[in-house]
C-alpha positions as CSV (number, residue, x, y, z in Angstrom):
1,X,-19.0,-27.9,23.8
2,X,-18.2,-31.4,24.2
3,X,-14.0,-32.4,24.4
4,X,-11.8,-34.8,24.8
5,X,-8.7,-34.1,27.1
6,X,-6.2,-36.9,25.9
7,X,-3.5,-36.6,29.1
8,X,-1.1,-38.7,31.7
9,X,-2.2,-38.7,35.1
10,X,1.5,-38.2,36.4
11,X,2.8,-35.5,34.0
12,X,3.7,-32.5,34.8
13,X,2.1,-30.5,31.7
14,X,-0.5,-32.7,31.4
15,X,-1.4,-31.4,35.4
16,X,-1.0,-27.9,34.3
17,X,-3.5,-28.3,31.2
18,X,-6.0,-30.3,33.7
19,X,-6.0,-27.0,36.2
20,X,-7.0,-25.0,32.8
21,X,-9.8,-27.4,31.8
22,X,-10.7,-27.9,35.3
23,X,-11.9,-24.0,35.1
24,X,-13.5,-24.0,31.7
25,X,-15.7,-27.3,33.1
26,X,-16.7,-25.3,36.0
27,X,-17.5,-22.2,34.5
28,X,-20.1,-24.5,32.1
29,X,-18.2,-24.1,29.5
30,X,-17.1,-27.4,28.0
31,X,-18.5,-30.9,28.6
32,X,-15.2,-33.2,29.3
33,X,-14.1,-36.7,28.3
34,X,-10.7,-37.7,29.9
35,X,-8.3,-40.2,27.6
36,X,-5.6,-41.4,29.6
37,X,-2.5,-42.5,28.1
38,X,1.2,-43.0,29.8
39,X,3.7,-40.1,28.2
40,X,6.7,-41.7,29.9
41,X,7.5,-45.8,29.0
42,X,10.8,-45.7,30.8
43,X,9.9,-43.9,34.0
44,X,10.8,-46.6,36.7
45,X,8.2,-47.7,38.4
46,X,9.3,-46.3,41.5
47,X,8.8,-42.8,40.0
48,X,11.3,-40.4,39.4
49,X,12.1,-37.0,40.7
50,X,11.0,-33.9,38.8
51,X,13.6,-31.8,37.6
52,X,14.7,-28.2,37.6
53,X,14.0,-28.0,33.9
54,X,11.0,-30.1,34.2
55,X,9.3,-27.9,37.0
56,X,10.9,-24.3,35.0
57,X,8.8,-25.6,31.9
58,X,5.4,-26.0,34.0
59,X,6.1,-23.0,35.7
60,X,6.6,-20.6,32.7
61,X,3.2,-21.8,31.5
62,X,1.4,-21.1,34.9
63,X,-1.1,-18.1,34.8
64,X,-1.8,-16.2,38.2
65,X,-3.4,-18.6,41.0
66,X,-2.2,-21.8,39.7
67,X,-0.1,-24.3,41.7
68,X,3.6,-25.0,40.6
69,X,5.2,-27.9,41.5
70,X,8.0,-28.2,44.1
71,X,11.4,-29.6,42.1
72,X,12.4,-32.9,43.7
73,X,8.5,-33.9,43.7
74,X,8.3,-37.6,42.8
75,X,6.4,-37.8,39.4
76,X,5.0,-41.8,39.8
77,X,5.0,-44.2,36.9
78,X,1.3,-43.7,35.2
79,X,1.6,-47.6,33.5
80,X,-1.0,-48.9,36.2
81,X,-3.5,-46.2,36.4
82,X,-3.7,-45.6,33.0
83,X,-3.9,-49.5,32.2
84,X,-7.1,-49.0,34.7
């Protein structure tokens, strides 16, 4: 099945959804187009750290084996990359 994962490289549900797709892709299952876009226009440019309520809403979507991110983890300002 072909998709296309529409995402921004420096959020932190967009991450979480990337780990799930990751595994369908490597199981066979999908064929994947990435679409970046930036979620956050005012994020300065020096990043900003991730918050407690940030990091609890990734984390209460994790399912066993997948990575949570450490609060205080600087989430960078996607404008560049994604312009890329």
């Amino acid at each position: 099945m072909n998709i296309t994962v529409v995402g921004d490289f420096a959020d932190p549900l967009s991450y979480r959804a990337s780990q799930r797709v990751e595994q369908s892709r490597s199981l066979g299952l999908l064929d994947i187009e990435w679409l970046a876009v930036e979620t956050d226009h005012l994020r300065p440019m020096t990043g900003a750290a991730l918050t407690d309520a940030g990091a609890e809403q990734v984390r209460r979507l994790a399912l066993p084996g997948e990575a949570v991110p450490n609060i205080g983890l600087r989430v960078p300002n996607s404008c560049a990359a994604t312009a890329a």
